[in-house]
Steps between C-alpha positions, in 0.01 A plus 500: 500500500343312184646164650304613832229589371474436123321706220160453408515736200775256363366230627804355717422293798702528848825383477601508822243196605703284267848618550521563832835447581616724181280804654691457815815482353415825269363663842852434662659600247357808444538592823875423512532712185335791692712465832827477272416845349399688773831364655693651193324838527581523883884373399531744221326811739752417766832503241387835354434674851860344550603604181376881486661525877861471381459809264451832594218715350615662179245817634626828615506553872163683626606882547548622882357776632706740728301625809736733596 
């Protein structure tokens, strides 16, 4: 955002007007980085579910109730 837009309060110009092609690459990049974890949270949700499914539940088994 400061390469966007700079900082008047610290006096730093735009970057982005001078750079251009290194704010593009940082834009891609960023958005590969985001796409590569949201892949690893969906990979790591579906080996867990897979995971928890070979085990049974270490609970006790709800009481029945006799309606006799």
């Amino acid at each position: 955002m400061v390469a966007l837009e700079g900082t008047h309060a610290l006096q730093w110009n735009k970057l982005c007007h001078i750079y251009t092609r290194f704010c593009q690459q940082v834009a891609g990049s960023l958005a590969c980085g985001m796409l590569a974890a949201l892949g690893a949270v969906l990979i790591a949700a579906v080996s867990a579910r897979n995971l928890f499914r070979l085990y049974p539940s270490m609970l006790p088994p709800p009481p029945t109730t006799c309606s006799g």
